[in-house]
C-alpha positions in Angstrom: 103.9 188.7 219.2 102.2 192.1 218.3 100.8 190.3 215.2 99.1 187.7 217.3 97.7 189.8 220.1 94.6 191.3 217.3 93.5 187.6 216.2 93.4 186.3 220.1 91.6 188.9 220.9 89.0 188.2 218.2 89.0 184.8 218.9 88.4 185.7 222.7 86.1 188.2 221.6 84.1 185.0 218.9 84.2 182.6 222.0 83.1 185.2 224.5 79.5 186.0 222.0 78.7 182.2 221.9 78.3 182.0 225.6 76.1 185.2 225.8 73.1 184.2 223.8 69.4 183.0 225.3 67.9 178.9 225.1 66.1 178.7 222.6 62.2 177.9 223.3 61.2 174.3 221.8 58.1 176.1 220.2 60.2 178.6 218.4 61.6 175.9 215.4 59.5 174.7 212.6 57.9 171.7 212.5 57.5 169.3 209.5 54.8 166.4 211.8 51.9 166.6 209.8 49.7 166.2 212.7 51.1 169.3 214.7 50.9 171.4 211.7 47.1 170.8 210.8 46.6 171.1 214.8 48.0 174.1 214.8 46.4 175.6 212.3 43.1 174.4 213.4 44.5 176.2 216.9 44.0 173.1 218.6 47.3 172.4 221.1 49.2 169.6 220.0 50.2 168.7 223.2 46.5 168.0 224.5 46.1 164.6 225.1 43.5 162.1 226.8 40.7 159.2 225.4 37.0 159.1 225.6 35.0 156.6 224.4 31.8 157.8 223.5 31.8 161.2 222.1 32.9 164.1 224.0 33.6 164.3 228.1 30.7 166.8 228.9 31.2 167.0 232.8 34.5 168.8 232.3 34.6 172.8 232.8 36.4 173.2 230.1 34.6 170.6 227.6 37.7 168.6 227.6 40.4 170.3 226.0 42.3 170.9 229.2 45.7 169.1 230.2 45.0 165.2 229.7 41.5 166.4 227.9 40.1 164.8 224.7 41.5 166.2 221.3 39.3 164.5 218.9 35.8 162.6 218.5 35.6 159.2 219.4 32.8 158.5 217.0 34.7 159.8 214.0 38.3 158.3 215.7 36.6 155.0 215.8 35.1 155.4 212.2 37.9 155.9 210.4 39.7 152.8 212.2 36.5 150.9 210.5 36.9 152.3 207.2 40.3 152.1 207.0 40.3 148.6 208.6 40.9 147.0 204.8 44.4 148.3 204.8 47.4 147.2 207.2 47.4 149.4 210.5 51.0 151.2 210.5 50.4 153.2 213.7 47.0 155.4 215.9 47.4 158.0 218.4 44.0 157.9 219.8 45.0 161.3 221.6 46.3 163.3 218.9 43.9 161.8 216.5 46.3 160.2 213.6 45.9 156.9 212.0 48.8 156.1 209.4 48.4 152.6 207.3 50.8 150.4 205.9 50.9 150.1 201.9 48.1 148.0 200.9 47.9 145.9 197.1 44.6 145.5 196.2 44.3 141.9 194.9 42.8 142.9 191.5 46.0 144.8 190.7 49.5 143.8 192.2 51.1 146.7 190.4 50.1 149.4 192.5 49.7 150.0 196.2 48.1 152.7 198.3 48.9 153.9 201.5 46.7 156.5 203.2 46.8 159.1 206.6 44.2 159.9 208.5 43.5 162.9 210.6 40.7 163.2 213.2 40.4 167.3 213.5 37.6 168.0 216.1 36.2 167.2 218.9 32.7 167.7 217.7 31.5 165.8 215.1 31.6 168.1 212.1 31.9 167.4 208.5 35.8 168.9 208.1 36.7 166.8 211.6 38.7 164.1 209.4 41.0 164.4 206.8 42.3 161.3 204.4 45.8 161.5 202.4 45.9 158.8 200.5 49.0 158.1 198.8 49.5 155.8 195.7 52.7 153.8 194.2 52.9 152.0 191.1 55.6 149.1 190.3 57.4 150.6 187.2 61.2 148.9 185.9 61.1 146.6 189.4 60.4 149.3 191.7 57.9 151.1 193.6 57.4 154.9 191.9 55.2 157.6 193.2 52.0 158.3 191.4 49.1 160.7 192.2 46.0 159.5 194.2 42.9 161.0 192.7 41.5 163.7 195.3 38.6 162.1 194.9 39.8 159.0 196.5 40.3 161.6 199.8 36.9 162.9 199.5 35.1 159.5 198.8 37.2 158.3 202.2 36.0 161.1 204.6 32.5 161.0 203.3 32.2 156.9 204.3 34.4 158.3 207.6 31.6 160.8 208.2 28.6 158.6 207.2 29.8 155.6 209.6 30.2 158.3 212.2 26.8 159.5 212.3 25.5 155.5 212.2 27.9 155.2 215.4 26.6 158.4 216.9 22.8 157.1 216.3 23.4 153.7 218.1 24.7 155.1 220.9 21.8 157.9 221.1 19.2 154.8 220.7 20.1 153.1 223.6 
């Protein structure tokens, strides 16, 4: 009996700890969303959320950012939806300002497919408010394999983003 009495009272002791620690805070674990990690480091809040249609919601104290507010530009929200329009839509937040396609095959070459994410950054419309991941497969030995996208493919995408942007911001001023 003596031999037993040390293990349960470390086992008492083990099961005892467990119950004495603090909940742990939602914000306090990583994150691998893509979306909440550029957010964050932009220090935007993820967890701002709201739509406006044209540009940004000037009659609010806080220019929009508040609770419900606006976390990205409509004209570069609605841009990239044009630009990226060629491609299958996978899924848009229009409050948190992420577009993901669906693979897409150009016709002129079924042996590769391109996929791309887009994320709206700002609420202003600004020249690093979008960024474009595009993301490229090629059919190799009856399967789809990972290849690199050229980086210029992502810059060539933002820049028609940001060009359509500003024609959308100038036909709405020139009304």
């Amino acid at each position: 009996m003596r031999a037993r009495l040390p293990w349960l009272f470390l086992l008492l002791l083990t099961l005892a700890a467990c119950g004495m620690g603090r909940e742990v805070q939602r914000d306090e674990y990583g994150t691998d969303d893509p979306r909440e990690l550029i957010l964050r480091q932009t220090g935007a809040n993820p967890r701002d959320a709201g739509l406006i249609i044209f540009g940004v919601d000037r009659s609010r104290q806080d220019g929009g950012a508040g609770p419900g507010g606006v976390a990205v530009n409509a004209f570069l929200w609605r841009a990239t939806l044009e630009t990226l329009s060629f491609m299958p839509l996978a899924s848009a937040d229009p409050a948190g300002g992420v577009i993901i396609t669906d693979w897409y095959t150009p016709p002129a070459n079924p042996q590769e497919r391109f996929k791309a994410q887009a994320y709206i950054l700002s609420r202003q419309l600004r020249s690093d408010g979008v960024r474009v991941q595009v993301f490229r497969q090629v059919w190799r030995n009856g399967q789809w394999v990972d290849a690199p996208a050229s980086a210029a493919t992502n810059s060539e995408l933002e820049d028609r983003v940001l060009a359509r942007a500003r024609e959308l911001r100038g036909m709405v001023a020139s009304r």
